[in-house]
mmCIF file as gemmi writes it, N, C-alpha and C atoms, coordinates in Angstrom:
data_model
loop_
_atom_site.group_PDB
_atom_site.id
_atom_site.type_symbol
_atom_site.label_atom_id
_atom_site.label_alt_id
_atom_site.label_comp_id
_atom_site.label_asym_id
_atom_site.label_entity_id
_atom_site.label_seq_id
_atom_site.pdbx_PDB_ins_code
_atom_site.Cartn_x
_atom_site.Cartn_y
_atom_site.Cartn_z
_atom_site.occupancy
_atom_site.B_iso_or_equiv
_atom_site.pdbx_formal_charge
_atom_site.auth_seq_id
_atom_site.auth_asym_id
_atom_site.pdbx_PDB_model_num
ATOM 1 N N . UNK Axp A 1 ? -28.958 -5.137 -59.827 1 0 ? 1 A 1
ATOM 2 C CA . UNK Axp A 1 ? -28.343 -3.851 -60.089 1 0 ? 1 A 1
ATOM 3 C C . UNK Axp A 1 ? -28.349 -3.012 -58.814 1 0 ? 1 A 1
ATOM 4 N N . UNK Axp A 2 ? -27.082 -2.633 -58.711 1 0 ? 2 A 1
ATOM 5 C CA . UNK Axp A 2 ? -27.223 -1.362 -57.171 1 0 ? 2 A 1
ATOM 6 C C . UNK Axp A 2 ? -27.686 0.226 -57.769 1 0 ? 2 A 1
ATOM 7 N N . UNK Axp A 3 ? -28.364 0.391 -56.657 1 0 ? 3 A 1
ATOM 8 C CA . UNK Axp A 3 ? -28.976 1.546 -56.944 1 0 ? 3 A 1
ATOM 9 C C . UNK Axp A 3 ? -28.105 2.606 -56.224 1 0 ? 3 A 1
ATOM 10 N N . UNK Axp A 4 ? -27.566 3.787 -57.095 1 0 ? 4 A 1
ATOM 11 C CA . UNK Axp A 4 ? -27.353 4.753 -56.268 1 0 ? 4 A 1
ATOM 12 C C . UNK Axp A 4 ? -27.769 5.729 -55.609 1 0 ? 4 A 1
ATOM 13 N N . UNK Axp A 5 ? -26.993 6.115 -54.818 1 0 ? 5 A 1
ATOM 14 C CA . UNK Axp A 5 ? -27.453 7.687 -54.128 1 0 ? 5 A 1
ATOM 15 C C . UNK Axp A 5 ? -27.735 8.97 -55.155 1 0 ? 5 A 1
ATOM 16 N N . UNK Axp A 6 ? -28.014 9.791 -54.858 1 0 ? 6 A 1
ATOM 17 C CA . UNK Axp A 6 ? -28.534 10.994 -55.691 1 0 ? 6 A 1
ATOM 18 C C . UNK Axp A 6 ? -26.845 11.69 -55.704 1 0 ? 6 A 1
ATOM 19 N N . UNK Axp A 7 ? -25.795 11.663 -54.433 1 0 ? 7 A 1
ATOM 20 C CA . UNK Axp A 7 ? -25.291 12.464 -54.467 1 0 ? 7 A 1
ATOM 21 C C . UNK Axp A 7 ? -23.801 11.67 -55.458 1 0 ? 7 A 1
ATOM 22 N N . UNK Axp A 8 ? -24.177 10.384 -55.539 1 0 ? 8 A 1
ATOM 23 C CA . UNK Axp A 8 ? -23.427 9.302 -56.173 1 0 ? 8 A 1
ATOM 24 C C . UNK Axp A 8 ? -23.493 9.97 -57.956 1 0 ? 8 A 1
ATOM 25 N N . UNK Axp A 9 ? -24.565 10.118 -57.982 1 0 ? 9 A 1
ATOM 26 C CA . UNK Axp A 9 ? -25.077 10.329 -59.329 1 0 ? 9 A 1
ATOM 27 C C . UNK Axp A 9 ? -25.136 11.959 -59.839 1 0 ? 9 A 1
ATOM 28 N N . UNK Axp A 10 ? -24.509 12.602 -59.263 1 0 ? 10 A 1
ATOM 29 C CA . UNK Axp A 10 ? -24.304 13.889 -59.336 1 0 ? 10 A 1
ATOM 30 C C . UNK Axp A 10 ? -22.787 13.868 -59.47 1 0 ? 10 A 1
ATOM 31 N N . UNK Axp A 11 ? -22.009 13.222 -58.67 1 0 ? 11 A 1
ATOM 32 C CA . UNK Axp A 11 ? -20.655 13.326 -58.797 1 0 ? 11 A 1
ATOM 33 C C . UNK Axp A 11 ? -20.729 12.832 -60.529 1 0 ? 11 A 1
ATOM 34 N N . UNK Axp A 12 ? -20.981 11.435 -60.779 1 0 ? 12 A 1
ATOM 35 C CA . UNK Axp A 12 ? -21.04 10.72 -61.921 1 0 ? 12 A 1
ATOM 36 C C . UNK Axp A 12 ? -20.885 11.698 -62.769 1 0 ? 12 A 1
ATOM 37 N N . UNK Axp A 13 ? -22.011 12.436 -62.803 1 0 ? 13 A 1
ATOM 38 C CA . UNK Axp A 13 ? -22.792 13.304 -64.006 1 0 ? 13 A 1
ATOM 39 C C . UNK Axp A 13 ? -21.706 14.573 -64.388 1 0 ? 13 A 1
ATOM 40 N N . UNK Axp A 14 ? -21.364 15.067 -63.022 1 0 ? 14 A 1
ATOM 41 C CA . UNK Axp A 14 ? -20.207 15.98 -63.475 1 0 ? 14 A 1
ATOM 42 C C . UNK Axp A 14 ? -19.071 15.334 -64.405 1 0 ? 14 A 1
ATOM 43 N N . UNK Axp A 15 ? -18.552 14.243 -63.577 1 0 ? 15 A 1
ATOM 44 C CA . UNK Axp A 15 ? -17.538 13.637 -64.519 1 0 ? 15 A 1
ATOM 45 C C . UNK Axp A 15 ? -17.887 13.438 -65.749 1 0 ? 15 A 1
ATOM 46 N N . UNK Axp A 16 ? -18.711 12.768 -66.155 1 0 ? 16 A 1
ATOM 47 C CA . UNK Axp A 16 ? -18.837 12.815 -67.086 1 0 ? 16 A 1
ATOM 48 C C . UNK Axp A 16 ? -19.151 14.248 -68.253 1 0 ? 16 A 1
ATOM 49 N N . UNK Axp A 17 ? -19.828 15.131 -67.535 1 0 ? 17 A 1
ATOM 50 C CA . UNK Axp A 17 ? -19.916 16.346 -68.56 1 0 ? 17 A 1
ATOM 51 C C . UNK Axp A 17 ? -17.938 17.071 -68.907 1 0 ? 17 A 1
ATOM 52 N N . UNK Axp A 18 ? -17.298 16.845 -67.678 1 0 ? 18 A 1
ATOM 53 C CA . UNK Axp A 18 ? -15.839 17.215 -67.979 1 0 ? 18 A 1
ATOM 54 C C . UNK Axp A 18 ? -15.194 16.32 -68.815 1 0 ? 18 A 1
ATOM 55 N N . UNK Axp A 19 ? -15.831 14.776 -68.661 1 0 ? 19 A 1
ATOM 56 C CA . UNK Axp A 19 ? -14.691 14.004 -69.957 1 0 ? 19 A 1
ATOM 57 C C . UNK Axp A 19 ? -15.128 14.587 -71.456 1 0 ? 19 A 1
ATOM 58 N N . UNK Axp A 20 ? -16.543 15.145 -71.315 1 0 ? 20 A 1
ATOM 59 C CA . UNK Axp A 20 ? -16.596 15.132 -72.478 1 0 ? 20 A 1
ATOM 60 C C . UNK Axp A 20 ? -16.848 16.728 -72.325 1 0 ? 20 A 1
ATOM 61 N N . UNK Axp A 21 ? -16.017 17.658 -72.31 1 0 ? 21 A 1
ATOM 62 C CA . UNK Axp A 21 ? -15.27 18.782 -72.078 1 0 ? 21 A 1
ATOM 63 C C . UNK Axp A 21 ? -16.343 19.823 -72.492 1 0 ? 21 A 1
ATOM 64 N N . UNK Axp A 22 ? -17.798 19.759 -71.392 1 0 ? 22 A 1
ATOM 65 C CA . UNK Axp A 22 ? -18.733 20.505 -71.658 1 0 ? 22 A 1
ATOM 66 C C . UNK Axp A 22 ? -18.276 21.488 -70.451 1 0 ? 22 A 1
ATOM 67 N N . UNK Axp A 23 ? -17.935 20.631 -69.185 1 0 ? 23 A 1
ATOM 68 C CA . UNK Axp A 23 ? -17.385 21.924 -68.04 1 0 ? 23 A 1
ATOM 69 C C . UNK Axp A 23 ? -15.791 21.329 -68.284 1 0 ? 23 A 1
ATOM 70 N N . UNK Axp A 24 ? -14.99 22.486 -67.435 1 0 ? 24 A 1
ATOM 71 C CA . UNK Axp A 24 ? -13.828 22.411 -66.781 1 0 ? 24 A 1
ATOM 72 C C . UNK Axp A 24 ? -13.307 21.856 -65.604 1 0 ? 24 A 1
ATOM 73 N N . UNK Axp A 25 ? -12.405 20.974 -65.595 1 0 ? 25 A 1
ATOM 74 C CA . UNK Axp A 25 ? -12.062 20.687 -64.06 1 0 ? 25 A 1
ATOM 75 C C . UNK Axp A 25 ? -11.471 21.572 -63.739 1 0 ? 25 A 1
ATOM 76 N N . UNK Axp A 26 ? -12.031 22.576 -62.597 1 0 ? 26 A 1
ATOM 77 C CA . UNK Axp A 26 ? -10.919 23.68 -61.894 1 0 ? 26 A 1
ATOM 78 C C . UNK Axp A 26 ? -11.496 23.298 -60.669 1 0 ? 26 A 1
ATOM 79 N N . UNK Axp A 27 ? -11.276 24.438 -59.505 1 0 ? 27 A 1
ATOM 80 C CA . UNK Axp A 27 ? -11.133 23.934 -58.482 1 0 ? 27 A 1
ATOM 81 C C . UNK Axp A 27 ? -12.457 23.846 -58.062 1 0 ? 27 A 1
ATOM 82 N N . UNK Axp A 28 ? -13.034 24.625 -58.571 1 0 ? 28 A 1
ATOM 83 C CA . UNK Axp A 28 ? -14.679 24.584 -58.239 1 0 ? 28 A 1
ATOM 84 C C . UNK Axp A 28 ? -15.14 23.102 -58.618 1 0 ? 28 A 1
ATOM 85 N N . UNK Axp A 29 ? -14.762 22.682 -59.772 1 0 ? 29 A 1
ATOM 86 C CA . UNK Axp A 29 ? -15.72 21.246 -59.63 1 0 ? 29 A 1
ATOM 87 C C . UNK Axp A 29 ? -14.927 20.464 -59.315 1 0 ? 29 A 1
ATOM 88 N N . UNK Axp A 30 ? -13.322 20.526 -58.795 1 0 ? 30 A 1
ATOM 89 C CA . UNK Axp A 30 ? -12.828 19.688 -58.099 1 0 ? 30 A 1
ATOM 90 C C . UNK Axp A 30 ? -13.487 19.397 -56.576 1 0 ? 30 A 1
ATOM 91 N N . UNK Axp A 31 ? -13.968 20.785 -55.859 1 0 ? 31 A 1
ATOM 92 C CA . UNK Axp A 31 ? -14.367 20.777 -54.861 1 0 ? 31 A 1
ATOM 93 C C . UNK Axp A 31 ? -15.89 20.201 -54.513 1 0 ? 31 A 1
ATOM 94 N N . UNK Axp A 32 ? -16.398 20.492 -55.589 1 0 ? 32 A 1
ATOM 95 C CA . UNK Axp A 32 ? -18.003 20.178 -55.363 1 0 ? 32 A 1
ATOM 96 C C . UNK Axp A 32 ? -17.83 18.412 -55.442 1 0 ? 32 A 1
ATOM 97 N N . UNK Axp A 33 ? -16.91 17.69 -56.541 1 0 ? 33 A 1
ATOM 98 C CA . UNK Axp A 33 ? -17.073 16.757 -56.174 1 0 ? 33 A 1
ATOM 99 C C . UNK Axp A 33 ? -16.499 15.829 -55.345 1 0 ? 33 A 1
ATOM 100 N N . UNK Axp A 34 ? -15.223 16.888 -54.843 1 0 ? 34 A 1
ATOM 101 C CA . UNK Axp A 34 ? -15.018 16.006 -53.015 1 0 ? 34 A 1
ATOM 102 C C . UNK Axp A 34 ? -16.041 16.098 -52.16 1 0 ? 34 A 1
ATOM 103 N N . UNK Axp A 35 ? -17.036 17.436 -52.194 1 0 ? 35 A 1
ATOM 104 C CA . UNK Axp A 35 ? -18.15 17.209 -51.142 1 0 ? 35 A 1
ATOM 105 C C . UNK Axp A 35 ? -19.094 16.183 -51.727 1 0 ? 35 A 1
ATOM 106 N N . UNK Axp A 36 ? -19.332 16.02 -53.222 1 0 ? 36 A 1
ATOM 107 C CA . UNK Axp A 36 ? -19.983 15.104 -52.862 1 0 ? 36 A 1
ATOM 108 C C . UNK Axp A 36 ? -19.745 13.463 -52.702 1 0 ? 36 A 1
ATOM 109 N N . UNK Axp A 37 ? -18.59 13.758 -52.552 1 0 ? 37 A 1
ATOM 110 C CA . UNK Axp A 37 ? -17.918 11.891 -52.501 1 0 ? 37 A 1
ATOM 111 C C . UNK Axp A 37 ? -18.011 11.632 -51.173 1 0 ? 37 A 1
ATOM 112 N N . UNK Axp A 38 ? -17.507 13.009 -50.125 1 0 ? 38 A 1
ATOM 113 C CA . UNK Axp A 38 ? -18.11 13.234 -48.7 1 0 ? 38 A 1
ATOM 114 C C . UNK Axp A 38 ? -19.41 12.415 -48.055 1 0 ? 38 A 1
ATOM 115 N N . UNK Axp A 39 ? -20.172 13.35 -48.909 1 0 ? 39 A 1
ATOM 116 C CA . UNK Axp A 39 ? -21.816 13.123 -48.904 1 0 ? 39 A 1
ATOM 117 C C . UNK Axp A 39 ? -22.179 11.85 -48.979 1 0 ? 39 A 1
ATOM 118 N N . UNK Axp A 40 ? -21.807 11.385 -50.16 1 0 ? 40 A 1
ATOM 119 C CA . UNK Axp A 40 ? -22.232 9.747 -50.873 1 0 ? 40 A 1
ATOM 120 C C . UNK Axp A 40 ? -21.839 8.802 -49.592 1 0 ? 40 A 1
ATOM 121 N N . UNK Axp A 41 ? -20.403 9.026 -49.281 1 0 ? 41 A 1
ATOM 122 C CA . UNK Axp A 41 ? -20.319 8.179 -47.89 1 0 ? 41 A 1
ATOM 123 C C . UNK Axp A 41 ? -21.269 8.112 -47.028 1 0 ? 41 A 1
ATOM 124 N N . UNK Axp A 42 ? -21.413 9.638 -46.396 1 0 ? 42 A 1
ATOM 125 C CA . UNK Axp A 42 ? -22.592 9.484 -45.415 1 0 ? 42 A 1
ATOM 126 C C . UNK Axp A 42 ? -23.963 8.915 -45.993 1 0 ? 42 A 1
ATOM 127 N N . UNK Axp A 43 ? -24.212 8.843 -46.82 1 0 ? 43 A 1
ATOM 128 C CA . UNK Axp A 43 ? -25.526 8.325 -47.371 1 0 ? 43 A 1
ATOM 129 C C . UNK Axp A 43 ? -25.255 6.664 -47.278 1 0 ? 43 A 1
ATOM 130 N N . UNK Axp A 44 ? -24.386 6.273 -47.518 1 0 ? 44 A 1
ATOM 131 C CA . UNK Axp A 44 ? -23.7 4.521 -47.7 1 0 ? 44 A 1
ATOM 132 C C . UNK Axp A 44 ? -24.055 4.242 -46.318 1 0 ? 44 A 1
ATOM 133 N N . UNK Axp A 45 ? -23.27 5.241 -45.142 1 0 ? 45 A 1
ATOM 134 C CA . UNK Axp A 45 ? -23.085 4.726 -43.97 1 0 ? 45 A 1
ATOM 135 C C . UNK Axp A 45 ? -24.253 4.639 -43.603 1 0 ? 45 A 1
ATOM 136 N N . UNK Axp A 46 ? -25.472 5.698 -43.987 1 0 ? 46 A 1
ATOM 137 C CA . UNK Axp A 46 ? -26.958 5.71 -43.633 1 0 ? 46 A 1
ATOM 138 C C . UNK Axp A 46 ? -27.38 4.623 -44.033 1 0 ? 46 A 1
ATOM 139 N N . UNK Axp A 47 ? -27.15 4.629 -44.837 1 0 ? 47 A 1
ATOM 140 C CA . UNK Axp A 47 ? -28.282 3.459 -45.462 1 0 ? 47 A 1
ATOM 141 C C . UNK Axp A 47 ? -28.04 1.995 -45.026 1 0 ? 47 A 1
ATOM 142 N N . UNK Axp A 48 ? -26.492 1.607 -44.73 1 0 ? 48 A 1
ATOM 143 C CA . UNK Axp A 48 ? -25.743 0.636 -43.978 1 0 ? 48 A 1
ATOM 144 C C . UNK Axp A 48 ? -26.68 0.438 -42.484 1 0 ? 48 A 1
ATOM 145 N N . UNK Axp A 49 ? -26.813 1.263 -41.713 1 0 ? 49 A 1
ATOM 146 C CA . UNK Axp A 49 ? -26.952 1.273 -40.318 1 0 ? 49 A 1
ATOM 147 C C . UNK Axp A 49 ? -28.322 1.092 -40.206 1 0 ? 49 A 1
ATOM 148 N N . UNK Axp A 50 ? -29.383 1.626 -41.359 1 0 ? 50 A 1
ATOM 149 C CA . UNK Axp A 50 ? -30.82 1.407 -41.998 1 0 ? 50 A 1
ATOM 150 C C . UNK Axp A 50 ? -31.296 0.296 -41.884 1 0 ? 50 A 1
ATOM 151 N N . UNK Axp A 51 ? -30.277 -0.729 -42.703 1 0 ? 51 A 1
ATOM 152 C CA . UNK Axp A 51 ? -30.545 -1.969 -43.553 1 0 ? 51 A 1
ATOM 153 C C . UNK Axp A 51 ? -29.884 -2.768 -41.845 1 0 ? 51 A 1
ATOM 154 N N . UNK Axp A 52 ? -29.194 -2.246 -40.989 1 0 ? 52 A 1
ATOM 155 C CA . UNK Axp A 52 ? -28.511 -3.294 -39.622 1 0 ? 52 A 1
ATOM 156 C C . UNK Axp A 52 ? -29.767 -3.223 -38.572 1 0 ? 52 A 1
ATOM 157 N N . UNK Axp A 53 ? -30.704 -2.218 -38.801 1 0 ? 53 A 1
ATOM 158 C CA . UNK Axp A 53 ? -30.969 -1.862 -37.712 1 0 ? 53 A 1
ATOM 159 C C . UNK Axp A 53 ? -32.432 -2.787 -38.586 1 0 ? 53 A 1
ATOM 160 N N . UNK Axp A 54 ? -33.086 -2.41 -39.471 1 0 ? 54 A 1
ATOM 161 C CA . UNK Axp A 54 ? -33.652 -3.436 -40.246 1 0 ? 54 A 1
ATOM 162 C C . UNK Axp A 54 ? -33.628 -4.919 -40.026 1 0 ? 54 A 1
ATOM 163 N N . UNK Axp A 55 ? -32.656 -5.674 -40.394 1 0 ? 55 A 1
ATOM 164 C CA . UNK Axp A 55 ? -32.475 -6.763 -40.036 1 0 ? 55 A 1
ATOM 165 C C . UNK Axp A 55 ? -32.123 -7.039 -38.19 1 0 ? 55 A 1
ATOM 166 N N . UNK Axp A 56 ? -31.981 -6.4 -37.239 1 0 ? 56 A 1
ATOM 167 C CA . UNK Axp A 56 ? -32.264 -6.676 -35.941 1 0 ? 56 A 1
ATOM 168 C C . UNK Axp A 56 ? -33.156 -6.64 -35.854 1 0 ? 56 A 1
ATOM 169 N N . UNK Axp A 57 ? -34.037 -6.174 -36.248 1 0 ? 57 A 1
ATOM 170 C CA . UNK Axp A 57 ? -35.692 -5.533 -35.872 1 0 ? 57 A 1
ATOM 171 C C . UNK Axp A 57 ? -36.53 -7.154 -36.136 1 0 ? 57 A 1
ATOM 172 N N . UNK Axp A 58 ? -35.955 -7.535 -37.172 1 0 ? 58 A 1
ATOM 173 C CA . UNK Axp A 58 ? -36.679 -8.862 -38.245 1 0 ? 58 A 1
ATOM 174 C C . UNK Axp A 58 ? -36.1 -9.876 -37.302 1 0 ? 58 A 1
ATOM 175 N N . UNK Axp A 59 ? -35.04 -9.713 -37.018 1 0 ? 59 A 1
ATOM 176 C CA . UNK Axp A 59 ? -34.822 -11.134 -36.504 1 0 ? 59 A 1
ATOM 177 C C . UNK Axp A 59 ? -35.292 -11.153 -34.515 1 0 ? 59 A 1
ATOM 178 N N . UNK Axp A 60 ? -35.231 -10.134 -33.934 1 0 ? 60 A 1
ATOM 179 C CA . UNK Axp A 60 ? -35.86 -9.802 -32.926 1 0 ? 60 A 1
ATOM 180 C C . UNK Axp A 60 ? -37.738 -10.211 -32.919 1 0 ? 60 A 1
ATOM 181 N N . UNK Axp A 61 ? -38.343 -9.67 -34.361 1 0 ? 61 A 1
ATOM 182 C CA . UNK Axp A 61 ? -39.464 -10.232 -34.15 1 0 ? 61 A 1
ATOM 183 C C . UNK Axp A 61 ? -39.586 -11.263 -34.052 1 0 ? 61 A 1
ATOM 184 N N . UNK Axp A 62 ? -39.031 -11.957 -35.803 1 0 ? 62 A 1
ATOM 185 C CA . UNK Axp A 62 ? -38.933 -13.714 -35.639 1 0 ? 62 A 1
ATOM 186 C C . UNK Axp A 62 ? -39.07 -14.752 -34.204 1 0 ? 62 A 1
ATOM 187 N N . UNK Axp A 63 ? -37.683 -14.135 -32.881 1 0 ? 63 A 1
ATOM 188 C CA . UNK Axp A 63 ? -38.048 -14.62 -31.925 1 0 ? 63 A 1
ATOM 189 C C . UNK Axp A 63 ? -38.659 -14.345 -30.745 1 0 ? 63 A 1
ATOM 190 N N . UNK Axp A 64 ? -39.54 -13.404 -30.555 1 0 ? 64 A 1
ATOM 191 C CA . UNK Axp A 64 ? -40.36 -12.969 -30.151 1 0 ? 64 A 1
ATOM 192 C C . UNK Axp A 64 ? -41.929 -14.243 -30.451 1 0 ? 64 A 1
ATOM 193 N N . UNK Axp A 65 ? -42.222 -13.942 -32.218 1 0 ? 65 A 1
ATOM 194 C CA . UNK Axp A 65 ? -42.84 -14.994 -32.651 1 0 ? 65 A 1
ATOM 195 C C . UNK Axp A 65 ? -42.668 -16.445 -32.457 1 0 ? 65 A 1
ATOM 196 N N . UNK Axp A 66 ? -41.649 -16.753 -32.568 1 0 ? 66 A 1
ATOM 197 C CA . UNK Axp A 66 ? -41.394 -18.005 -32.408 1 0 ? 66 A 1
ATOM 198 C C . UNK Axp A 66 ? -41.575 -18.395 -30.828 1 0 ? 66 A 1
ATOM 199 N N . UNK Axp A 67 ? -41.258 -17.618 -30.069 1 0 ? 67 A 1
ATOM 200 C CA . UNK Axp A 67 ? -41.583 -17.907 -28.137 1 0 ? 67 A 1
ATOM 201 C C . UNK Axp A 67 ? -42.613 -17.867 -28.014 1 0 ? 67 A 1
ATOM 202 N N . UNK Axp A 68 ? -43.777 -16.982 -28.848 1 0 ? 68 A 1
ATOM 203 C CA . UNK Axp A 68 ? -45.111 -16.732 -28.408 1 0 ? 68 A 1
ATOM 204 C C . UNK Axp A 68 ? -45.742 -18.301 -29.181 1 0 ? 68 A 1
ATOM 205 N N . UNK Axp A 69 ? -45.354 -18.237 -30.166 1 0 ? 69 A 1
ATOM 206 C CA . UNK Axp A 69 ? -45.923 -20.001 -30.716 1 0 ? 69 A 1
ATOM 207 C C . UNK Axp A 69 ? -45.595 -21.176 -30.047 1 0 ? 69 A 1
ATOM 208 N N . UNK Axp A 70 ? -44.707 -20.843 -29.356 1 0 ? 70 A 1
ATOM 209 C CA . UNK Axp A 70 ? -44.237 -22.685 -28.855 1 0 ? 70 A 1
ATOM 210 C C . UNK Axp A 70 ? -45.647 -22.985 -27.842 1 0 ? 70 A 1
């Protein structure tokens, strides 16, 4: 299961309170949830560059380890 962002799950949550016609779509929660679709990206791209920089790190040790064992 993917886990989302907080700001993923805020957009969600609005939508859903407007399908089921507790708020209004006007421009106000049109807007809040372009910023947060904004947001959610930057959090993707974070977490993307997280998980790259993560796996260089791992495979940099690996051969590091592996030169110091031979």
């Amino acid at each position: 299961m993917e886990s989302k962002s907080i700001p993923e799950l805020l957009k969600r949550s609005l939508q859903s309170h407007m399908a089921e016609a507790d708020l209004r779509e006007d421009e106000e929660t049109q807007a809040i949830i372009a910023k947060l679709s904004i947001l959610s990206d930057k959090v993707a791209a974070a977490k993307a560059k997280a998980l790259e920089k993560r796996a260089l790190r791992l495979m940099h040790e690996k051969t590091v380890d592996g030169k110091l064992s031979d």
